[in-house]
C-alpha positions in Angstrom: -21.1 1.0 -100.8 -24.4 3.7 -100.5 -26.0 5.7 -102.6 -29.6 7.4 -103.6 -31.1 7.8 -106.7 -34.1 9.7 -107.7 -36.6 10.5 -109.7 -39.9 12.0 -110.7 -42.1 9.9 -112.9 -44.9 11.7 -114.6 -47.5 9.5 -113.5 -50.6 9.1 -110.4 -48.4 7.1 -107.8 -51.7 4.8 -107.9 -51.1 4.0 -111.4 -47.1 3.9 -110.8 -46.8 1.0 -108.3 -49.4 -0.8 -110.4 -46.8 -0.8 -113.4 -44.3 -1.4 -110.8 -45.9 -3.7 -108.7 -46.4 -6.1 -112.1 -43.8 -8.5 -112.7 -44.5 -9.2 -116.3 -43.9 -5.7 -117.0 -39.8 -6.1 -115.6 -39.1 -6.9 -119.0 -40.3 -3.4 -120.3 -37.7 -1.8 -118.2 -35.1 -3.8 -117.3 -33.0 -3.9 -119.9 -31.2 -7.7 -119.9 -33.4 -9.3 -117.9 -34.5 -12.7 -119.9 -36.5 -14.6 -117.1 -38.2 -14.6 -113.7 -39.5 -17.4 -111.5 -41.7 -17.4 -108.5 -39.9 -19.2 -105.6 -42.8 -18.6 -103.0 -46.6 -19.6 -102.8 -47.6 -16.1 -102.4 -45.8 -14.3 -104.9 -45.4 -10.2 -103.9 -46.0 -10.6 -100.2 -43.2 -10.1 -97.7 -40.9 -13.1 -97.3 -41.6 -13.8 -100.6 -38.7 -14.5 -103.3 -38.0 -14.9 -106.6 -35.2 -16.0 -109.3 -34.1 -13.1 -111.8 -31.9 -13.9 -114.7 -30.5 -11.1 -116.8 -27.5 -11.1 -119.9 -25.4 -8.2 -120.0 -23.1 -8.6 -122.7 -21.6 -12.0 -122.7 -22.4 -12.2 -119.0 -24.8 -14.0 -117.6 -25.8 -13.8 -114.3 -29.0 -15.0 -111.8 -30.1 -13.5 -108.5 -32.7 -14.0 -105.6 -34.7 -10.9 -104.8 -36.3 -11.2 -101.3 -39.2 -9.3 -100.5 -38.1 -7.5 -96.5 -40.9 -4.9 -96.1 -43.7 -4.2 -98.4 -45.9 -1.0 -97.6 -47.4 0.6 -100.8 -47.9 2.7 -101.9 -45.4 4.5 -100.0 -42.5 2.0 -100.1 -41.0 -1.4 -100.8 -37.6 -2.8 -99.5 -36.0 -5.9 -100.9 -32.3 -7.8 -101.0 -30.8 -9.0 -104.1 -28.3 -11.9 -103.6 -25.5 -13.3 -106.2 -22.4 -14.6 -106.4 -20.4 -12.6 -104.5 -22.9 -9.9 -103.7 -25.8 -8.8 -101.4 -27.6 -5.4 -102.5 -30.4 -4.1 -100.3 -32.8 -1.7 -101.8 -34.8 0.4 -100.2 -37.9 2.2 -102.3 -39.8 5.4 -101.4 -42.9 6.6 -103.6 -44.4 9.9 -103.0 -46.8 11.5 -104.5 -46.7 14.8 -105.9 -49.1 16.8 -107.9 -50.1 13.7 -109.8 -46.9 13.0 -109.9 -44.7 10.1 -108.4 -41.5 10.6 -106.9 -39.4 7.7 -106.4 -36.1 7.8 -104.0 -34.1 4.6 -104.0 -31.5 4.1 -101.5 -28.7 1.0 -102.4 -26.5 -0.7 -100.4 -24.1 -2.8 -101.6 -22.2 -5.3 -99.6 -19.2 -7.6 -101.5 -17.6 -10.7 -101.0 -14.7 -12.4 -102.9 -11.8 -10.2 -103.6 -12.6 -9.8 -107.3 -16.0 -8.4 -106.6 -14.7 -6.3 -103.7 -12.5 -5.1 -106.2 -14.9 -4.2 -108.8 -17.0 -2.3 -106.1 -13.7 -0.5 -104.9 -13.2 0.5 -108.8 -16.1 1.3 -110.3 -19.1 2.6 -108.1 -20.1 4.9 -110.4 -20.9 1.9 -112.7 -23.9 0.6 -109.9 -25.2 4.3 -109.8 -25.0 4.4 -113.0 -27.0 1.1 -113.8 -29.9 1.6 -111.0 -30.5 5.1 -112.3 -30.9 3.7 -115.7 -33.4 1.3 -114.5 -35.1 4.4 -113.3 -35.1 6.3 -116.4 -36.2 3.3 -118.0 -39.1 2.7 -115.7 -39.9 6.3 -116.2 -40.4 6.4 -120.0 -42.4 2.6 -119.7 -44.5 4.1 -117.3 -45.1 7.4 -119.3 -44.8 6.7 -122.6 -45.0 2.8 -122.9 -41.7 2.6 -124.2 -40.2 -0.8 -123.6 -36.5 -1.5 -123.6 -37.1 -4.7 -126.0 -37.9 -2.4 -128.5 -34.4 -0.8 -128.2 
């Protein structure tokens, strides 16, 4: 499963990827997340991974985001692995009348049945959840808005 999301984020790009580009600030816009861990010795760098644990609902759930190509500020790739699932997302920034635009192309590949299913079922749920995480980023990186104050 493939799709783009987009979106135009009222801020300098510089000053963008240096929200972005902070991972203490995940927590601001990632709604669920409750905990990250460095797995490399040079944190941010291609190659480099970490451990993401988020709680949606009663679910919990833990992934490994891989750092694949790194190149701001125009772009950063990485792969998400879980249970069941490998996501690879691809990140454009470009910059536009002190303005940042930010194009995000998912792929989702499934294994297991049950999560085949779910991706057979409900695409519009992913969309849904990586545009959120856009709109999310957007009003943090604006505004200051955090989602833990939702």
């Amino acid at each position: 499963m493939k799709y783009t999301t987009e979106i135009v984020v009222d801020v300098p790009r510089e000053e963008f990827i240096k929200k972005m580009d902070d991972p203490d600030n995940m927590k601001h816009w990632q709604q669920g997340l409750i905990g990250y861990e460095q797995l490399s010795a040079s944190p941010g760098q291609e190659g480099s991974r970490m451990s993401l644990s988020y709680e949606m609902g009663k679910r919990k759930m833990d992934l490994v985001e891989t750092i694949i190509k790194k190149n701001l500020p125009e772009e950063i790739h990485m792969t998400y692995e879980t249970k069941g699932v490998h996501n690879i997302q691809k990140n454009y920034f470009k910059e536009e009348d002190e303005k940042t635009r930010w194009v995000s192309e998912s792929e989702f590949q499934f294994s297991g049945f049950g999560m085949k299913l779910m991706g057979f079922l409900m695409p519009g749920a992913f969309k849904k959840q990586s545009l959120k995480y856009m709109q999310d980023f957007k009003a943090f990186a604006e505004n200051g808005t955090s989602v833990l104050n939702s």
